[in-house]
Backbone as numpy.savetxt, mean C-alpha at the origin, in Angstrom:
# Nx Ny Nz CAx CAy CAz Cx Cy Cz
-9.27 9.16 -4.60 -8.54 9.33 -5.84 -7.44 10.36 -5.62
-6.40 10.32 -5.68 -4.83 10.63 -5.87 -4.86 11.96 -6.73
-4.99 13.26 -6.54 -4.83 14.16 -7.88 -3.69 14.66 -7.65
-2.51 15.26 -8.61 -1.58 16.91 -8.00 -1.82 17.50 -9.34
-1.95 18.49 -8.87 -1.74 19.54 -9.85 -0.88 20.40 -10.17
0.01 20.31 -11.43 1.54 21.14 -11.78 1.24 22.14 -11.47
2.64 23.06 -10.78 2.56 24.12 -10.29 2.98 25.27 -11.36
3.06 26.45 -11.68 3.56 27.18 -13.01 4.44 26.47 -13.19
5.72 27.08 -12.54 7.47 26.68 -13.29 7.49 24.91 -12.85
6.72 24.48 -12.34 7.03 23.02 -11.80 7.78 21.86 -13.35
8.67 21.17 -13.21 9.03 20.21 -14.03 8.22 19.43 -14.19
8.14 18.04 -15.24 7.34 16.99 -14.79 7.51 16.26 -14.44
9.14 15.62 -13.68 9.53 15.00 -13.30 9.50 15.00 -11.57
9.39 16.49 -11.36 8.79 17.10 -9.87 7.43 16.89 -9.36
6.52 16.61 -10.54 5.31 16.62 -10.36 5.21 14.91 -10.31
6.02 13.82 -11.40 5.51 12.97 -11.46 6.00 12.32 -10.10
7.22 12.74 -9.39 7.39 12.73 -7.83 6.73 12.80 -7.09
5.82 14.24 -6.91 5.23 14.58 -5.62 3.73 13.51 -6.09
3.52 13.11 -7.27 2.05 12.19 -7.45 2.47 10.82 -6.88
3.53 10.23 -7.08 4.39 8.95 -6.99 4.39 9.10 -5.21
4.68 10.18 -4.73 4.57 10.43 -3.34 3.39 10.14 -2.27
2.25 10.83 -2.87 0.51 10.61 -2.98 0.35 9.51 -3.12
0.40 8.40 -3.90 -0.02 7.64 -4.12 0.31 6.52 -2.94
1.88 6.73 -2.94 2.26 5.73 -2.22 1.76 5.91 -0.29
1.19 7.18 -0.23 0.63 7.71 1.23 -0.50 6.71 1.51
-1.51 6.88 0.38 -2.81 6.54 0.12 -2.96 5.24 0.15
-1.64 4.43 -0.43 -1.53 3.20 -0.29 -2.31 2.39 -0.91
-2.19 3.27 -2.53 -2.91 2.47 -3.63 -1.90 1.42 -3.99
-0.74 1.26 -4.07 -0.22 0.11 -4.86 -0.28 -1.27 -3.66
-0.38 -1.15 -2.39 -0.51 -2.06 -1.84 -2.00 -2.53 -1.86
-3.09 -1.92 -2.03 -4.56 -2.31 -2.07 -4.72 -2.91 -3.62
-4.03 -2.12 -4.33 -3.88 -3.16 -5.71 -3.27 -4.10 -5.72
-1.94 -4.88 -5.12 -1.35 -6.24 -4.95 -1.99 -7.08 -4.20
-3.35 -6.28 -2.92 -3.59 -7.33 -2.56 -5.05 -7.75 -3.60
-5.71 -6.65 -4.20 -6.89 -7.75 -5.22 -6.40 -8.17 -6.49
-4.86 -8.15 -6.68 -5.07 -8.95 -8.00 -5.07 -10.09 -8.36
-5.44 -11.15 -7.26 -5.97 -12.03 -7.72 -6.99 -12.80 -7.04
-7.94 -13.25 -7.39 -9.44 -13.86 -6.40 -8.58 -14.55 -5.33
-8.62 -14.16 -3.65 -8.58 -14.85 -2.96 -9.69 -15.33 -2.14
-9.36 -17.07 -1.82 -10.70 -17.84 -0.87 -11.01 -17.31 -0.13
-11.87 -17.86 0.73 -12.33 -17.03 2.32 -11.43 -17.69 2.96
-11.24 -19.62 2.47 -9.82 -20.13 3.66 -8.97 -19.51 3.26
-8.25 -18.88 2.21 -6.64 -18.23 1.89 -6.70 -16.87 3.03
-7.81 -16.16 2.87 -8.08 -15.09 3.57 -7.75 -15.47 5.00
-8.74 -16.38 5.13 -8.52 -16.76 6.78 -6.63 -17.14 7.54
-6.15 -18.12 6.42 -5.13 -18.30 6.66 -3.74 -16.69 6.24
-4.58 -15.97 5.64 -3.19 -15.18 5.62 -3.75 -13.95 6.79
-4.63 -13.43 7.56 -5.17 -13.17 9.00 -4.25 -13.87 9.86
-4.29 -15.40 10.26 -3.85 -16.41 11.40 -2.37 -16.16 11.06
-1.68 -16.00 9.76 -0.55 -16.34 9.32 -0.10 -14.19 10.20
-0.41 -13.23 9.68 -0.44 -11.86 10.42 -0.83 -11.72 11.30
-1.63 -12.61 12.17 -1.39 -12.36 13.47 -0.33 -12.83 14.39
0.39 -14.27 13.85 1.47 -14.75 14.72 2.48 -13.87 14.57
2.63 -13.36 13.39 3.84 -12.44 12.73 4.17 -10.93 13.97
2.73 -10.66 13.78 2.27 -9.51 15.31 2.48 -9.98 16.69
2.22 -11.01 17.07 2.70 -11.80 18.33 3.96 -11.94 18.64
5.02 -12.74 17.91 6.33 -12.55 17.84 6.93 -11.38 17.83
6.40 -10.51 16.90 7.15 -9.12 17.31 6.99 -8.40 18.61
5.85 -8.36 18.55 5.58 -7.67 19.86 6.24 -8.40 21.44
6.38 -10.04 21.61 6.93 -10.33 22.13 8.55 -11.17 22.12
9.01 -10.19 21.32 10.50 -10.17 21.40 11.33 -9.27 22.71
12.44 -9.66 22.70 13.23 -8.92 23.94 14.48 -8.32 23.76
């Protein structure tokens, strides 16, 4: 869980930054896009096979 805590003179626009900062480290908004919606075990499987070629090609580029 993600906390910051305002500093005395801190703004809240500084704070809602350095939380917006946190969050995005932690890599809650990507773990939330990937459950929002029921995926199969084949969708699963196919988006694995589909990230691994993606990793293959890159890695063997020149």
């Amino acid at each position: 869980m993600t906390q910051v805590i305002p500093g005395e003179n801190e703004g809240i626009e500084s704070t809602l930054r350095r939380f917006k900062r946190e969050v995005s480290k932690a890599g809650v908004f990507s773990d939330m896009k990937k459950h929002r919606h029921f995926e199969t075990p084949i969708e699963k499987r196919k988006r694995k096979v589909l990230a691994m070629h993606k990793q293959r090609k890159k890695r063997f580029r020149y």
